[in-house]
C-alpha positions as CSV (number, residue, x, y, z in Angstrom):
1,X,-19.1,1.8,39.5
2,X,-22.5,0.9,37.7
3,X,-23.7,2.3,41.1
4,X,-22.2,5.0,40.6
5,X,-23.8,5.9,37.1
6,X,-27.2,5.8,38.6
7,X,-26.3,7.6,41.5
8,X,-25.0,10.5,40.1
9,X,-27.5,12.0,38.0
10,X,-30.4,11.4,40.9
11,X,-26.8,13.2,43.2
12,X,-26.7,10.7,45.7
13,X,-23.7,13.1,47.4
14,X,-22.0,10.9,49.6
15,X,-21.6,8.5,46.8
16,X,-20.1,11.1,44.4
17,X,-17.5,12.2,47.4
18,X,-16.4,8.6,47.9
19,X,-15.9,7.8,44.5
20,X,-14.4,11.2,43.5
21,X,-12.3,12.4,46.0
22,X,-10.8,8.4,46.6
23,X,-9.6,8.1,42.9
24,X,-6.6,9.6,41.3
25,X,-7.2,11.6,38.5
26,X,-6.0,9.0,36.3
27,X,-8.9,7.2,37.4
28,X,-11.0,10.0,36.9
29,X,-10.6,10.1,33.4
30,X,-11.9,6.3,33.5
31,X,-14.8,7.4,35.2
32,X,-15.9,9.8,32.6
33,X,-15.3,7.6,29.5
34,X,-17.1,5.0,31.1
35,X,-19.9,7.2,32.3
36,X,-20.4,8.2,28.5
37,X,-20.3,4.9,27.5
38,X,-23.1,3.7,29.2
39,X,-25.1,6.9,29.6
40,X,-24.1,8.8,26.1
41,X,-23.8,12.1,28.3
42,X,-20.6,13.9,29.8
43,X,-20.6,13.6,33.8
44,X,-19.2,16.6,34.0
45,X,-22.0,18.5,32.4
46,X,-24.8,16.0,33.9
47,X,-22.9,17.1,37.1
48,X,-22.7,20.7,36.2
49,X,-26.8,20.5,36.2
50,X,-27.2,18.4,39.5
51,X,-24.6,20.1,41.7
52,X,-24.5,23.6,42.9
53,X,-22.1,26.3,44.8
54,X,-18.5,25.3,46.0
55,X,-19.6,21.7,46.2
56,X,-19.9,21.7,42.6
57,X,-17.0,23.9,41.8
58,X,-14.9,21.2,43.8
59,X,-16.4,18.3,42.1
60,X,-16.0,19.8,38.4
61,X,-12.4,20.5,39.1
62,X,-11.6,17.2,40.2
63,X,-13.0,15.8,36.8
64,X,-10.5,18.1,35.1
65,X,-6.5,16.9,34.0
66,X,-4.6,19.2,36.0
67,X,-3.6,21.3,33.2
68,X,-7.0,21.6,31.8
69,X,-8.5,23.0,35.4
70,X,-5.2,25.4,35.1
71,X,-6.5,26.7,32.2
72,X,-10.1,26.5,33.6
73,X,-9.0,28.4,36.8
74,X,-7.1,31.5,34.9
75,X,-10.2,31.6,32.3
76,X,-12.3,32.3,35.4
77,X,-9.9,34.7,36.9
78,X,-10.3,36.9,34.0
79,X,-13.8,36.6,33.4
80,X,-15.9,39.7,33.2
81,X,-15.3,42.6,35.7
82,X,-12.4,42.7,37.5
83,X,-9.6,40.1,37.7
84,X,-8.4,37.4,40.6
85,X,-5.1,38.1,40.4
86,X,-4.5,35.4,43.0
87,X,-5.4,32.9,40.6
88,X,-2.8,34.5,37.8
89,X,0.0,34.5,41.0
90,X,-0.5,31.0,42.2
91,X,-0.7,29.0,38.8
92,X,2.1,30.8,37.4
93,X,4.6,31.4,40.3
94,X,4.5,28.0,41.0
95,X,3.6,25.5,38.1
96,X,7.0,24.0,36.2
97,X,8.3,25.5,32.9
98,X,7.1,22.3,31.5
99,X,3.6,22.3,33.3
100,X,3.3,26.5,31.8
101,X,3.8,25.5,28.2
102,X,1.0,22.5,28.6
103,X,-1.5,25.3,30.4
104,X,-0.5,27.7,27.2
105,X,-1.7,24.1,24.5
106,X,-4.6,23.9,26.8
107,X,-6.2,27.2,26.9
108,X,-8.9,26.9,25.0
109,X,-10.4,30.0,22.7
110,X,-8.4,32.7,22.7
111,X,-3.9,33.4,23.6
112,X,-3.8,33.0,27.2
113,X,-1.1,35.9,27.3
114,X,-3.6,37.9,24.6
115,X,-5.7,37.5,28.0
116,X,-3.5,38.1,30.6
117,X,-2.1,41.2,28.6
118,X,-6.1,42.4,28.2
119,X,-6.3,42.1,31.8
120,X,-3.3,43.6,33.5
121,X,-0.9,46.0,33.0
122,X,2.3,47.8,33.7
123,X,5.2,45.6,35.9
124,X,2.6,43.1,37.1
125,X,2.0,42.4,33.5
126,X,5.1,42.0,32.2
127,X,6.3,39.7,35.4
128,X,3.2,37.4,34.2
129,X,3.9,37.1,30.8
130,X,7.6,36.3,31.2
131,X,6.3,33.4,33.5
132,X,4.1,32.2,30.3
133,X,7.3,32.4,28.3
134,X,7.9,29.2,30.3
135,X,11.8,29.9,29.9
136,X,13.3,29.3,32.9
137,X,16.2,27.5,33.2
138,X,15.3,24.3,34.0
139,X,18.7,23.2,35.0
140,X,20.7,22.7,38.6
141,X,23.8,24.6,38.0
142,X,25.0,27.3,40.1
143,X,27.5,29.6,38.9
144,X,29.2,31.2,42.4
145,X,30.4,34.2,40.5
146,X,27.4,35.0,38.9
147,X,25.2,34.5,41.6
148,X,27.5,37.3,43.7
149,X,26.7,39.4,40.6
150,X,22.9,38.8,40.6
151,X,22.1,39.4,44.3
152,X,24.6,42.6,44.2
153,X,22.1,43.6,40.4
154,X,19.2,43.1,42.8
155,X,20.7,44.9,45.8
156,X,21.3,48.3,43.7
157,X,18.0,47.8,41.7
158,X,16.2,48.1,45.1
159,X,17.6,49.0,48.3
160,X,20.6,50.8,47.2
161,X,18.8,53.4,45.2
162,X,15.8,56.0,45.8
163,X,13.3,54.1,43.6
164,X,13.1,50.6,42.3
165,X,14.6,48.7,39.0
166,X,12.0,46.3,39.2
167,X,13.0,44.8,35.8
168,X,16.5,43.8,37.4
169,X,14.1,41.1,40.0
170,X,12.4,40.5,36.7
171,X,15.5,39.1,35.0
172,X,17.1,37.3,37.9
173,X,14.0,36.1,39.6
174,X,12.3,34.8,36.4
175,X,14.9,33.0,34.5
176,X,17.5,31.6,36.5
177,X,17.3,27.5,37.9
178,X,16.0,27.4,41.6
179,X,19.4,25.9,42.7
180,X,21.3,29.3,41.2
181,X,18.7,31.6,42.8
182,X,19.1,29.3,46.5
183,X,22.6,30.9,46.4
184,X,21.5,34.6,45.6
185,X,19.3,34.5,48.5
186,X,22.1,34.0,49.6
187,X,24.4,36.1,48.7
188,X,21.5,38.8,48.6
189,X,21.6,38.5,52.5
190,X,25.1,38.6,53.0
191,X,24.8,42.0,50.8
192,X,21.6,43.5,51.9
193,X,21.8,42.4,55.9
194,X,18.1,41.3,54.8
195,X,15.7,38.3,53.5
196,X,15.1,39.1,49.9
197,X,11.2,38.9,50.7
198,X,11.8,41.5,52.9
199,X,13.2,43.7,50.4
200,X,10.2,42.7,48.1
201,X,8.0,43.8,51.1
202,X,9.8,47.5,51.2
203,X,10.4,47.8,47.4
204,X,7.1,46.7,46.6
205,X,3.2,46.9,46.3
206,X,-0.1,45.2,45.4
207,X,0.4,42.8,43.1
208,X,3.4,43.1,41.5
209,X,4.9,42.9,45.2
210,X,2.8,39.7,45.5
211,X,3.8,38.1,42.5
212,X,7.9,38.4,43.3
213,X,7.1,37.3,46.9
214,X,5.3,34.2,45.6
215,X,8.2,33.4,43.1
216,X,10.4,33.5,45.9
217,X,8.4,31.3,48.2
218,X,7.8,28.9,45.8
219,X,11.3,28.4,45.1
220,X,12.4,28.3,49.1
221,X,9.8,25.8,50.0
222,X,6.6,25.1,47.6
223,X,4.6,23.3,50.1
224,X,5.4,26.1,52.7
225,X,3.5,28.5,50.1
226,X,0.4,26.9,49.6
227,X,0.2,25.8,53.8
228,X,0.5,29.9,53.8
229,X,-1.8,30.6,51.0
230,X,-4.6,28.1,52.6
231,X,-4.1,29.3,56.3
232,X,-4.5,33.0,54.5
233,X,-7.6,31.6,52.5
234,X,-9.6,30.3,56.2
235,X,-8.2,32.8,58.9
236,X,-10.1,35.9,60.1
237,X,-13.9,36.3,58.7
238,X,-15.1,34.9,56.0
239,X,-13.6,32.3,53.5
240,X,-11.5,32.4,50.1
241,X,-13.6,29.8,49.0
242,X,-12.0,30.5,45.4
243,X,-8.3,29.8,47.1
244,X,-9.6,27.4,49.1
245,X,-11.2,25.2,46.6
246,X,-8.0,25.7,43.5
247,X,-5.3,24.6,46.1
248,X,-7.1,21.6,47.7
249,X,-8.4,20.2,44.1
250,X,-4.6,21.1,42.1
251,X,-2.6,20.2,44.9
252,X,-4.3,16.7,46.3
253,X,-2.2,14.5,44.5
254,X,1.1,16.4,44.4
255,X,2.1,17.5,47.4
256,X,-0.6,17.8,49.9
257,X,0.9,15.7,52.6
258,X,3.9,18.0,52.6
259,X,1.7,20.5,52.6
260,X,0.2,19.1,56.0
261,X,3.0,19.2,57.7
262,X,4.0,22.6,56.8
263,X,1.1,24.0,57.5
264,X,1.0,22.1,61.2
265,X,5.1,23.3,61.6
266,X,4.0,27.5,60.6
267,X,0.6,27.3,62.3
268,X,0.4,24.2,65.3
269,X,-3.1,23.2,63.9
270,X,-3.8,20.9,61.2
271,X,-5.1,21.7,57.9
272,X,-8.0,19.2,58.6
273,X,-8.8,20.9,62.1
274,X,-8.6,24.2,60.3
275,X,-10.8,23.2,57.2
276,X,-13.4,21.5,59.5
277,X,-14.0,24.7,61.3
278,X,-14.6,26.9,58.4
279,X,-16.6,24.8,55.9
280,X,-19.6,23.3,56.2
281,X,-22.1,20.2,54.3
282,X,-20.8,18.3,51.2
283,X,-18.6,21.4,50.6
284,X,-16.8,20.3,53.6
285,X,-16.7,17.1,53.6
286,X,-15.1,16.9,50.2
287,X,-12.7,18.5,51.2
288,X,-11.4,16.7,54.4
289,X,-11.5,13.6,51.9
290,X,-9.0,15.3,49.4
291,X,-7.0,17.1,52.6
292,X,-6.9,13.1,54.3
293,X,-7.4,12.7,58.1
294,X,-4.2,13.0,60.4
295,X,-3.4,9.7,61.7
């Protein structure tokens, strides 16, 4: 570790990606108090000097407590002109009710839904800041009858009438436990004749059409949403970097061996193959260390 401390501010990079991208961030935290100890400086901010360009953005992210580079990541998304509403879809659709409240303690400043109101508006908006409300049931009940009724509420919000009740999707989609809305899908097939994405896909636009689709995903298959969201962030010209770099560094230690194998099952390459095609330099190879080789 003392190797490490001089290393770091002269950037010795390969250094920095072992250490980093090896450690959990539990460990990282231990890194940072003991690089203040015996340096009197932060390492993120020593780091912030030495380090430039998605490299750095990787690296300063991983120094982060998840909730904290949550936080981070929607500050940034509303920064200045324009918003990244992919940043406001992916945190929210798919973080737990729990992991939503500790975003809302974290974010630093200013309200976080005083931000995301300032920054968005109409449907969109109001899907967003029920999501910060963090009230969804967070139970595993299903209720048969009820769930008949919800998919049937959705079904005449949308495809049964000229024009869309998008608050109807709001209610069910938003609030009720995953194991509940399993069983509207359900029923919402058996009703509709069609997915319930698919519906989304006809009903829908922009980014309020992206929002209920990513609520939906996340609660079929989590892992199968961000193997999506990284294949969409690499294919074609051109990289997402800003996808890229947010679901590699929130999702390394929570599911991103699930992720592999989705994304190897929906596409038949691996994320690795696919991330080593499209990156290049320390920017790269950070991230094959947090994506892990396939054995």
């Amino acid at each position: 570790f003392l190797f490490f401390v001089d290393t770091a501010v002269g950037t010795d990079e390969a250094a920095l990606i072992e250490v980093l991208a090896r450690r959990t961030i539990a460990q990282r935290q231990l890194i940072k108090e003991q690089y203040k100890q015996q340096v009197g400086k932060s390492l993120a901010d020593d780091l912030d000097s030495e380090l430039s360009g998605n490299f750095q953005k990787v690296v300063l992210g991983l120094l982060m407590l998840a909730p904290v580079y949550d936080a981070h990541e929607l500050r940034t998304s509303m920064k200045g002109a324009g918003t990244e509403e992919a940043a406001l879809i992916d945190i929210l659709a798919s973080r737990t009710t729990e992991e939503v409240k500790i975003i809302n303690l974290v974010y630093k400043k200013s309200d976080l839904e005083d931000d995301v109101c300032g920054d968005t508006s109409g449907m969109f908006q109001r899907v967003l800041v029920s999501l910060l409300t963090a009230g969804r049931d967070e139970g595993t009940a299903v209720d048969p009858a009820l769930a008949v009724q919800d998919a049937k509420d959705i079904f005449e919000a949308g495809e049964a009438r000229w024009g869309t009740d998008e608050v109807k999707f709001l209610t069910v989609l938003c609030v009720r436990n995953r194991n509940h809305l399993l069983k509207v899908f359900e029923e919402y097939k058996k009703v509709s004749g069609r997915d319930i994405e698919d519906s989304i896909k006809r009903e829908m636009s922009g980014s309020l059409e992206e929002v209920f689709l990513a609520i939906v995903k996340c609660l079929k298959n989590k892992p199968a949403f961000f193997a999506e969201r990284l294949y969409k962030s690499m294919k074609g010209l051109g990289t997402t970097d800003s996808v890229l770099i947010r679901t590699m560094v929130a999702r390394a230690e929570i599911d991103m061996l699930d992720i592999k194998v989705e994304f190897f099952k929906m596409y038949g390459k691996t994320l690795y193959s696919f991330i080593k095609g499209d990156t290049s330099g320390d920017y790269r190879k950070i991230l094959l260390e947090l994506c892990g080789e396939d054995k």
